[in-house]
C-alpha positions as CSV (number, residue, x, y, z in Angstrom):
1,X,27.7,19.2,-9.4
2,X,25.6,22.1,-10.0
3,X,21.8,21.4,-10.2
4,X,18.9,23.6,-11.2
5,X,16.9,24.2,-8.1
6,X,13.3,24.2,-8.7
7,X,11.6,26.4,-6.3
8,X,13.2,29.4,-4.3
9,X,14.2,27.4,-1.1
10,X,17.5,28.1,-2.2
11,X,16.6,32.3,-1.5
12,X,15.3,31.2,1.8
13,X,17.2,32.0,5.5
14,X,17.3,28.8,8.1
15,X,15.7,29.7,11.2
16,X,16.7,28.6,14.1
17,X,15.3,26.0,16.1
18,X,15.5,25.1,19.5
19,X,13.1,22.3,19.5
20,X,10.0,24.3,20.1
21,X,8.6,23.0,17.1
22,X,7.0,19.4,15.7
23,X,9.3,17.5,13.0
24,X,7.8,17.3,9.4
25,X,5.0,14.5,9.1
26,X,5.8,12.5,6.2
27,X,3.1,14.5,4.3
28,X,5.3,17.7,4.6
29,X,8.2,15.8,3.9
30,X,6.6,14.7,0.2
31,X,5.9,18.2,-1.1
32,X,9.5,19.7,0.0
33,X,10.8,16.7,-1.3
34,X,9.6,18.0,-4.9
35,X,11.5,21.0,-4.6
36,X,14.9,19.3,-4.2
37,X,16.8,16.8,-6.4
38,X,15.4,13.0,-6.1
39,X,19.3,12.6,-5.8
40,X,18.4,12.7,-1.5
41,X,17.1,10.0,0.1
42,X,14.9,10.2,3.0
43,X,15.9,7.7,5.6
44,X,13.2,6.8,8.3
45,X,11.0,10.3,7.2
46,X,14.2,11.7,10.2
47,X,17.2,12.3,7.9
48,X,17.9,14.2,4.1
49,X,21.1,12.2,2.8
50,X,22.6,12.4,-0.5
51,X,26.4,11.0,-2.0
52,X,28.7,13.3,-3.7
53,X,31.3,12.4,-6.5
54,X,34.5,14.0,-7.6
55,X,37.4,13.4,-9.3
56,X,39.8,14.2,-6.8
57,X,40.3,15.1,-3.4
58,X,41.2,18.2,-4.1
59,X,37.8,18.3,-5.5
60,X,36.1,16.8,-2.5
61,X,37.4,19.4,-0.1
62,X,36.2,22.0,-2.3
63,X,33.0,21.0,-2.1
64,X,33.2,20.4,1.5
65,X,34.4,23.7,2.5
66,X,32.2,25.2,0.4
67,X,29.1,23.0,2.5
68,X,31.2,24.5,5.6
69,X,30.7,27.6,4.4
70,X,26.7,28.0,3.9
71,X,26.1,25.9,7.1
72,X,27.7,28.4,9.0
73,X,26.1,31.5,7.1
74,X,22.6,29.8,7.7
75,X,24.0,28.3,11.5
76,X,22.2,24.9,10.3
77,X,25.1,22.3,10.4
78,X,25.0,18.7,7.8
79,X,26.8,16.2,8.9
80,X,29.5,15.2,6.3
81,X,31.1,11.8,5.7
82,X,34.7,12.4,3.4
83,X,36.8,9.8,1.5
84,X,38.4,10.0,-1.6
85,X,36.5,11.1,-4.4
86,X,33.1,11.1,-2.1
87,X,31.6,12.9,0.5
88,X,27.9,12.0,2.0
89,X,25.8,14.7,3.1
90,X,23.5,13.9,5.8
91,X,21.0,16.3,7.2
92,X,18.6,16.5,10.5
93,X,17.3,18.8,12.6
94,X,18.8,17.1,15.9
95,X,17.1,19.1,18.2
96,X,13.6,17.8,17.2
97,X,15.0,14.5,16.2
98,X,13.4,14.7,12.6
99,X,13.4,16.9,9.5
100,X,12.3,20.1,9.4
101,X,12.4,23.0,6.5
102,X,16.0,23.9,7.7
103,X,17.2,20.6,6.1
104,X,15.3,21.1,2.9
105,X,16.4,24.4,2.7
106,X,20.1,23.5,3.2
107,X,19.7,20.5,0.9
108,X,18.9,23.7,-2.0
109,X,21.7,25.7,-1.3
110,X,24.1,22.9,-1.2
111,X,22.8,21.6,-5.1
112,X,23.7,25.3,-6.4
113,X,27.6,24.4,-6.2
């Protein structure tokens, strides 16, 4: 699962956001996009989302408590879709209804497991 991470938005802290700022224009959204995986889509320039595989379940809950565990530690929560074998990671910044460097930053940490 583990992939190189090519920038250091993986060393980075969430911040918190209360919906004081703007969402990413799809301009922003194309240069943090080359610092993650092209393994995440970017659905309607609004949401990150990427598909997991695993072997197991045992597997899959692995991963998703470890996803549990860095979304709380940065308070920036993905939403997380879990069936056997496969769990979809979906990220937003709900309270500006769009993306913001949060999910990008989350989307990092998450490819170093």
């Amino acid at each position: 699962m583990k992939t190189e991470t090519r920038t250091g938005l993986a060393e980075k802290k969430c911040v918190p956001c209360e919906g004081n700022v703007p969402a990413l224009k799809k301009e922003e959204i194309d240069e943090f996009r080359k610092e993650i995986s092209g393994e995440w889509e970017v659905l309607d320039n609004v949401k990150l989302r990427r598909e997991f595989d695993f072997v197991n379940y045992r597997a899959t809950i692995d991963f998703v408590n470890q996803v549990a565990t860095i979304a709380e530690e940065e308070g920036h929560h993905p939403d997380l879709c879990v069936s056997y074998g496969k769990v979809i990671v979906e990220l937003s910044t709900h309270a500006i209804k769009g993306l913001s460097e949060n999910d990008f930053i989350l989307a990092a940490k998450i490819e170093t497991f």
